[in-house]
C-alpha positions as CSV (number, residue, x, y, z in Angstrom):
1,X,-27.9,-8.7,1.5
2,X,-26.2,-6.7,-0.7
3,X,-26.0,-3.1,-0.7
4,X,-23.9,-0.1,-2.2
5,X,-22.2,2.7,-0.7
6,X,-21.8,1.5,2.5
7,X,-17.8,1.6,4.3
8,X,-15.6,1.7,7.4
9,X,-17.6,-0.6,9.3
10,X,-16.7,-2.0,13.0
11,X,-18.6,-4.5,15.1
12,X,-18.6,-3.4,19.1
13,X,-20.0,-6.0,22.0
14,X,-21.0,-4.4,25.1
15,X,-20.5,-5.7,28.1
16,X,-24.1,-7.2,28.9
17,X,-23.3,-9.0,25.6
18,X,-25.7,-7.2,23.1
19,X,-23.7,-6.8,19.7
20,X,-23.5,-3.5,17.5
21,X,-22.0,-2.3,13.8
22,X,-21.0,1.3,13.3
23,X,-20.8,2.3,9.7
24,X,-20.7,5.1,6.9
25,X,-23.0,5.5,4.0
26,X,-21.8,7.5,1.2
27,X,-24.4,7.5,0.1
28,X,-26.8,10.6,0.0
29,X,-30.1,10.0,2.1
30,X,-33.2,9.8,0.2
31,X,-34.8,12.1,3.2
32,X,-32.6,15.0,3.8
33,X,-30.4,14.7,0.9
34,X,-27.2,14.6,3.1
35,X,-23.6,12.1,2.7
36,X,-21.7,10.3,4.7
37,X,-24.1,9.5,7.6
38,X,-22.9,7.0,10.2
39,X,-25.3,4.3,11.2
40,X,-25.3,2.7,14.3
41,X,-27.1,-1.0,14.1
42,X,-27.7,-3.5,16.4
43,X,-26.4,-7.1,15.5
44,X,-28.6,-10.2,16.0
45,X,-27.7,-12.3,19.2
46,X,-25.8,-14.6,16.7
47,X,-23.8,-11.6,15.6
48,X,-24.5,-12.2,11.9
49,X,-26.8,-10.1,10.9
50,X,-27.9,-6.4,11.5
51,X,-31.1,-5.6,13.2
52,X,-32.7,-3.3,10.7
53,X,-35.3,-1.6,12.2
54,X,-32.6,-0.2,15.0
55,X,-30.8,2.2,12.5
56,X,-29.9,5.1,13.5
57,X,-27.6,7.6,12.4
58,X,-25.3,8.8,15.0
59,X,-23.5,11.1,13.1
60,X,-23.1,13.3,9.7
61,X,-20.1,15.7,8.4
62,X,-18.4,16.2,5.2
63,X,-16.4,12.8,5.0
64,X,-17.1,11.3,7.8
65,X,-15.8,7.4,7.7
66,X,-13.4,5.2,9.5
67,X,-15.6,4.1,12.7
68,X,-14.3,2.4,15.7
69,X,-16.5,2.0,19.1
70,X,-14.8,1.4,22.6
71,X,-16.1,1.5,26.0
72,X,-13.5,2.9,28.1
73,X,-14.1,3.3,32.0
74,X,-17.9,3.1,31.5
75,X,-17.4,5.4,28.8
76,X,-18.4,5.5,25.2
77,X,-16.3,6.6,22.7
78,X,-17.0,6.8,19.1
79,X,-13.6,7.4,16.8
80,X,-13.5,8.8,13.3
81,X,-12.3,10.6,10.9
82,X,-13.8,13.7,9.1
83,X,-13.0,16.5,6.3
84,X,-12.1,19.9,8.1
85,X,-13.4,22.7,5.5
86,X,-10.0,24.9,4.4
87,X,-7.8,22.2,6.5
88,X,-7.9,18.8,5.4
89,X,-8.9,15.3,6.9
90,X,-8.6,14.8,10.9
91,X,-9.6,12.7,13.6
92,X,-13.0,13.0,15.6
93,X,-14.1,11.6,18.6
94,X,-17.9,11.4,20.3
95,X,-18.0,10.7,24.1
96,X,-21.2,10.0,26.0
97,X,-22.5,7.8,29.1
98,X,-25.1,6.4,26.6
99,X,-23.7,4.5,23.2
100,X,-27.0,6.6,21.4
101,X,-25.5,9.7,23.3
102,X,-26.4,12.9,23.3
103,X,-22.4,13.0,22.6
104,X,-19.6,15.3,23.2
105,X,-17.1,15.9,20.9
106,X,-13.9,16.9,20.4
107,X,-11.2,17.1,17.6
108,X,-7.8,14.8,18.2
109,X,-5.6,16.2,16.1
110,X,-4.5,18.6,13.2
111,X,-4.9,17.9,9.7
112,X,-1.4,18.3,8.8
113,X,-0.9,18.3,5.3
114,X,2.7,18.4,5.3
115,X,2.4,14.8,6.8
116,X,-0.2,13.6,4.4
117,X,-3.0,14.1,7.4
118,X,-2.3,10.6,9.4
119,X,-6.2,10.0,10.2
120,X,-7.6,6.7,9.5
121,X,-7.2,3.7,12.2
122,X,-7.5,2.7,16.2
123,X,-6.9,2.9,19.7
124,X,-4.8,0.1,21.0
125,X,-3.5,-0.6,24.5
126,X,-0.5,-2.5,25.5
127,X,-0.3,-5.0,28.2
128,X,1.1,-2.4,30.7
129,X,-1.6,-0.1,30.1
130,X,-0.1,2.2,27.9
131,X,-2.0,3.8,24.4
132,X,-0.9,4.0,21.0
133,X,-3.2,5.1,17.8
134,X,-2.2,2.8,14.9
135,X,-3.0,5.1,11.8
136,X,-2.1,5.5,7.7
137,X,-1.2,8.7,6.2
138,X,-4.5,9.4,4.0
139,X,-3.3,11.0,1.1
140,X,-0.4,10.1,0.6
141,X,2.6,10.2,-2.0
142,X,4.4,8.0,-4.0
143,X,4.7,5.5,-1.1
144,X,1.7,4.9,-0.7
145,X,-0.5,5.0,2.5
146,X,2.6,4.6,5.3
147,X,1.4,3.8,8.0
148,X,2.5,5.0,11.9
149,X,1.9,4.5,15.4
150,X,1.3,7.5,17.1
151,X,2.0,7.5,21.5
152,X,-1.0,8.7,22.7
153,X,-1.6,10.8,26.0
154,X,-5.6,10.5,28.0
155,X,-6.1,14.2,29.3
156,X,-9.3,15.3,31.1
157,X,-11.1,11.6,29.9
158,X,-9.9,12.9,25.9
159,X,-7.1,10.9,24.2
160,X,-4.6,13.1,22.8
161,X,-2.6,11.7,19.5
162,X,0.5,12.5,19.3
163,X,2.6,15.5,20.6
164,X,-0.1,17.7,21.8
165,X,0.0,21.2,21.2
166,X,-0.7,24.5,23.7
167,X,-4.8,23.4,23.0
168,X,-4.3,19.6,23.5
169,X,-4.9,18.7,19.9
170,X,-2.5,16.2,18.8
171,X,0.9,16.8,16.0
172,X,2.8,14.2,13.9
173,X,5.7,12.3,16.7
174,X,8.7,11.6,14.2
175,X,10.1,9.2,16.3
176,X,9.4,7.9,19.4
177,X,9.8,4.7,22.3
178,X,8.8,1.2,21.4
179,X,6.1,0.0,23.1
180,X,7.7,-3.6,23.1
181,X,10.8,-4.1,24.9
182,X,13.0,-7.0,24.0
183,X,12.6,-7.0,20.4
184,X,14.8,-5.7,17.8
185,X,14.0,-3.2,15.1
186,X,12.7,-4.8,12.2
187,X,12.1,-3.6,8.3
188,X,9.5,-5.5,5.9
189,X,11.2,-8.2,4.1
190,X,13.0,-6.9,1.1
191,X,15.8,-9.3,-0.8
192,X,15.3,-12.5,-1.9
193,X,17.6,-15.8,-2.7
194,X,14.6,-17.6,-3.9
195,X,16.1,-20.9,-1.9
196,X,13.0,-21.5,-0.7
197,X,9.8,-23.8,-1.8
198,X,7.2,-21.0,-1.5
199,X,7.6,-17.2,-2.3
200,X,8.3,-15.1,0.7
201,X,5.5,-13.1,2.4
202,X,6.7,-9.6,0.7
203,X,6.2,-10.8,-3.0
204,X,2.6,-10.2,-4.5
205,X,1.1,-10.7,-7.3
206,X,-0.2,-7.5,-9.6
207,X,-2.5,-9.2,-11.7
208,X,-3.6,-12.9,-12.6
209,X,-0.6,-15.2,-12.5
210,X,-0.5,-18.7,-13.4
211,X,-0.2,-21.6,-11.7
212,X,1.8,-23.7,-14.4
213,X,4.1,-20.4,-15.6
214,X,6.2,-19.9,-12.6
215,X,8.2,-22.1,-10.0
216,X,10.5,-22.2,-7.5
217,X,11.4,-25.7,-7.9
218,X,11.9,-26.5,-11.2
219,X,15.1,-24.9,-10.7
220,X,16.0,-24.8,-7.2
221,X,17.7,-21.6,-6.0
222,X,15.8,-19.3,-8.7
223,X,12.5,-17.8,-9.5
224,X,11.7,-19.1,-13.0
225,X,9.1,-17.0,-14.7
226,X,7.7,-18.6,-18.4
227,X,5.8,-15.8,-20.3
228,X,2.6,-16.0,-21.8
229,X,0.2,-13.5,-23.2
230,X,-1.0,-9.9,-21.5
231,X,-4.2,-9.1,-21.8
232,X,-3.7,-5.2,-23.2
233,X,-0.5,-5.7,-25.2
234,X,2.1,-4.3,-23.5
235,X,0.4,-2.8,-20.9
236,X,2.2,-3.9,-17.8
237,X,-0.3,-3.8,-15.5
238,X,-2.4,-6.5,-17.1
239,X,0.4,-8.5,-17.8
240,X,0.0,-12.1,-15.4
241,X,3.7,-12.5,-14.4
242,X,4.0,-9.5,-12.7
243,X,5.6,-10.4,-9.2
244,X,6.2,-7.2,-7.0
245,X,6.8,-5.5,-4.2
246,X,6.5,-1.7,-1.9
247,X,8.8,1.1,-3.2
248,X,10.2,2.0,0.2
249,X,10.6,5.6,0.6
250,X,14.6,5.9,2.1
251,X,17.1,8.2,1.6
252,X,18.8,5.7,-0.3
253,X,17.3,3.1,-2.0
254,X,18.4,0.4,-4.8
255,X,17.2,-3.0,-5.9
256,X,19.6,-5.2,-8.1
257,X,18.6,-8.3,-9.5
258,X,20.4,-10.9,-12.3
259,X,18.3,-12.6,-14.2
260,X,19.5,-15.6,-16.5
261,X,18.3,-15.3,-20.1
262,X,19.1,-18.6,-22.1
263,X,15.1,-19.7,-22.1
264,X,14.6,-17.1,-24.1
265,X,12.1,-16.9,-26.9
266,X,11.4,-14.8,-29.8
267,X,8.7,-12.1,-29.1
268,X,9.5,-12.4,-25.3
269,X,10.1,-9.1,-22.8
270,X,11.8,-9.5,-19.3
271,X,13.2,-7.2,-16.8
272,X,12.7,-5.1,-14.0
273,X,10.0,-2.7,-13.5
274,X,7.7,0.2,-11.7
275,X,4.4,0.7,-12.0
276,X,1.6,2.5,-10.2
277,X,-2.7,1.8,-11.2
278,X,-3.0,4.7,-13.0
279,X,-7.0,5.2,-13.9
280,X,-6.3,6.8,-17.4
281,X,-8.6,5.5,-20.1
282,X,-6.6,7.3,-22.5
283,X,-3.4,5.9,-21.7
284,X,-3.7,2.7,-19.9
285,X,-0.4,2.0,-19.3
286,X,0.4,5.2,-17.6
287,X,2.7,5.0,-14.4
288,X,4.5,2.4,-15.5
289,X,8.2,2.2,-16.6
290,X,10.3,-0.9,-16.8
291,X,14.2,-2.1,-18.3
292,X,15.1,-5.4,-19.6
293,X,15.6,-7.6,-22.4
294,X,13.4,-8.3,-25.6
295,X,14.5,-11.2,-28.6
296,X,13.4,-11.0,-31.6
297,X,14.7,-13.4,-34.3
298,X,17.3,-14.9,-32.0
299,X,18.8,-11.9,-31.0
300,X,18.4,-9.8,-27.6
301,X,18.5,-6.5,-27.3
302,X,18.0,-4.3,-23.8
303,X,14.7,-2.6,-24.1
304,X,13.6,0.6,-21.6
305,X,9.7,1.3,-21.4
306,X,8.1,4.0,-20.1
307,X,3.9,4.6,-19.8
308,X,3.5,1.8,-22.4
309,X,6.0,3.3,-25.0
310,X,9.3,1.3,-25.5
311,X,12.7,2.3,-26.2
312,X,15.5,-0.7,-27.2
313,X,19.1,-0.4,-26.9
314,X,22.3,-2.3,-27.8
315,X,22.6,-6.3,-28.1
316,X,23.2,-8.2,-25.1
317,X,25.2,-11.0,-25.9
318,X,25.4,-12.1,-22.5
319,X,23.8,-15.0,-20.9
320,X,22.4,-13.2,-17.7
321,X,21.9,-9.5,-16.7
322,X,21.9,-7.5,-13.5
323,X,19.8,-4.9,-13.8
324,X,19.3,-1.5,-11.0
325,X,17.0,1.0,-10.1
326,X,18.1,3.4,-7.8
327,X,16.0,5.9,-6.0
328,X,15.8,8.6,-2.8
329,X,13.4,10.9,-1.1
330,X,12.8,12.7,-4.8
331,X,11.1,9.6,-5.9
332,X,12.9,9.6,-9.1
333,X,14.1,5.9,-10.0
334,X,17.0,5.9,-12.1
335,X,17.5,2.5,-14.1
336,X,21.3,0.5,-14.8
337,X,22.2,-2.5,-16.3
338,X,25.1,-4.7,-16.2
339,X,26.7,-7.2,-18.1
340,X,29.2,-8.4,-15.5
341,X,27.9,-7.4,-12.0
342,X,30.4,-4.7,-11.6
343,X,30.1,-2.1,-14.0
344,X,26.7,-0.5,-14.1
345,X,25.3,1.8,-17.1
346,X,22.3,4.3,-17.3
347,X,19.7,3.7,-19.6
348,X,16.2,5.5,-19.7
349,X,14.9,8.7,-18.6
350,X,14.5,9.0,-14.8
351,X,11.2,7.6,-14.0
352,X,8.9,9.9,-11.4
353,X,7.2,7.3,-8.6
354,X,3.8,7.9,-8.7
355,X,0.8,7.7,-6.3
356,X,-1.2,4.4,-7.5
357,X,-4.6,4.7,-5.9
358,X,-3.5,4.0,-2.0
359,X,-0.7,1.3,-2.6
360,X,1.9,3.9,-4.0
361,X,4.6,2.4,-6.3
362,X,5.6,-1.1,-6.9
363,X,8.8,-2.7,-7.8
364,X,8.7,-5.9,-9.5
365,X,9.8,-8.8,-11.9
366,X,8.0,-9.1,-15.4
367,X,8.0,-11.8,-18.4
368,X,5.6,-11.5,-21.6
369,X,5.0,-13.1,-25.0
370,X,2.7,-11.5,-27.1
371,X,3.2,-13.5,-30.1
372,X,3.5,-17.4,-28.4
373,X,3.2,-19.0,-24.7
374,X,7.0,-19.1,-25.2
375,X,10.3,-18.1,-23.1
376,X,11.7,-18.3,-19.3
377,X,13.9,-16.5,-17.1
378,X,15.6,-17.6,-14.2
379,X,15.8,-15.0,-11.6
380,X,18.6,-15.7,-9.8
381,X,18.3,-13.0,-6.9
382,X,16.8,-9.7,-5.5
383,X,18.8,-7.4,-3.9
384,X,17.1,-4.7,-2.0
385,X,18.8,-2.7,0.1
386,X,17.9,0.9,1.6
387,X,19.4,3.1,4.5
388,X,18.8,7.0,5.6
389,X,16.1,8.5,7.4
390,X,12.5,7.5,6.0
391,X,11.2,10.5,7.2
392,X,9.3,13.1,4.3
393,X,10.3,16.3,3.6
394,X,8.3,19.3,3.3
């Protein structure tokens, strides 16, 4: 059955068996007018539907959302997350003998603006009985939601995420012990040789791709991308070949890729880009800036766009390109190309990373025809490196 305005849910099993969903409305209630009221159902014994006629709301507070359930040395403990009036967004937990309560509660950490309020997620516990929160930073900046893991300390029956402070409410932990040993430190996958048969798990696709206009086999060793039609004109982000992924926010951060441009066709764009959603009716292609290579009547010029308006620049007579962006904590990219591999030159205005509705920026690989299905490019690599602390500053 479908209904609207419901979020964060979480299914919890206690122990005699009998199944239950937690869950936000957004909703205001017809009765008393109020949002954000967390229901508390029971499931059917199969555990696929929801008992309606046990609903009842557990809980209601300006944003309240993000439900888990645990039963913790015959404890119950409800987790979420909540608005703070004149602080921000923090984490809330109930804790009662009785999953219907009456509860007590108590406030797990500090809103922390200056860390974009980490709030949203769960309580996990290793094999050797220690606890972590797994959390993303809610508001974010031009990275997106990061997300952390957060140590977390039990005091007085209370988890504790974080550093505590002098009251036992939890801080942002920079850095802290893995709670693996044995394993070494790891980064999301970044560069690709395209030597592969499938793309690799870091690539995704913005918007509808097609099945028949990119390959990885047709010419083994590259990413071949044929262009075809957007549906808004230039608009990148309703353009189908758009293959991309995470801006990384490092100190230092650069992607180089070389592209190989003899499929070219008239009326076709290719190139490198950023882009962000950006929910602007009046400018749809907001967010977005890109450098490459556009032919028109057989000859190819480089071609630098920015919130749907592009800017061309001299011939390239070349057969391939390299083309950079290069960015750092100020989450300004700043665009290069190359004709040789070596000697890198400016072009564009530096291009501000933006927000993008939760995902934060993406970095990607574009083709585009709006006047035939016509034109390939061979990608022949992508180079992404980044080092420096990935910490934010205030």
């Amino acid at each position: 059955m479908k209904a609207a305005g419901w979020d964060d849910c979480c299914p919890f099993w206690d122990d005699d068996g009998q199944g239950y969903f937690v869950c936000t409305q957004f909703a205001a209630d017809p009765v008393n007018g109020k949002k954000y009221n967390i229901h508390l159902f029971k499931l059917t014994s199969d555990g696929r539907d929801l008992v309606r006629e046990s609903d009842t709301i557990i809980h209601q507070s300006q944003g309240s959302e993000a439900n888990k359930l645990y039963k913790i040395n015959g404890l119950y403990y409800h987790l979420y997350s909540e608005v703070k009036p004149g602080e921000g967004r923090v984490v809330m937990m109930h804790r009662a003998k009785n999953l219907y309560g009456p509860y007590e509660t108590r406030q797990l950490n500090h809103a922390q603006r200056e860390v974009k309020e980490p709030n949203q997620g769960g309580l996990v516990q290793t094999e050797k009985g220690e606890w972590f929160f797994f959390t993303h930073h809610g508001s974010g900046s031009w990275e997106g939601r990061a997300a952390s893991l957060l140590p977390v300390t039990w005091s007085d029956g209370w988890p504790i995420l974080g550093a505590p402070d002098t009251n036992g409410i939890g801080t942002m932990v920079w850095s802290s012990r893995k709670p693996a040993d044995g394993f070494p430190i790891t980064v999301p996958q970044t560069s690709d040789e395209f030597d592969g048969a499938t793309l690799a798990p870091q690539w995704e696709w913005n918007y509808q791709p097609r099945a028949d206009k990119w390959s990885l086999t047709a010419r083994p060793g590259c990413l071949r991308l044929q262009a075809f039609r957007g549906l808004d004109g230039d608009n990148l982000l309703k353009i189908g070949n758009v293959l991309t992924q995470r801006s990384v926010r490092a100190a230092d951060a650069e992607v180089v890729v070389r592209i190989e441009l003899g499929g070219m066709a008239d009326g076709q764009h290719a190139g490198l880009c950023h882009f962000s959603a950006a929910r602007k009716k009046e400018k749809p292609a907001a967010n977005s800036a890109s450098l490459g290579v556009v032919q028109l009547g057989g000859q190819r010029v480089l071609e630098y766009s920015r919130d749907g308006t592009f800017t061309r620049g001299p011939a390239v007579t070349s057969g391939a390109i390299w083309l950079k962006s290069a960015w750092g904590l100020d989450g300004a990219s700043r665009f290069s190309f190359s004709t040789d591999g070596r000697a890198f030159t400016p072009f564009g205005e530096p291009y501000p990373l933006a927000w993008g509705s939760y995902r934060g920026d993406r970095i990607g690989l574009f083709t585009f025809n709006n006047i035939a299905e016509a034109g390939r490019v061979d990608v022949d690599w992508f180079h992404y490196d980044f080092t420096g602390p990935h910490r934010r500053t205030k």
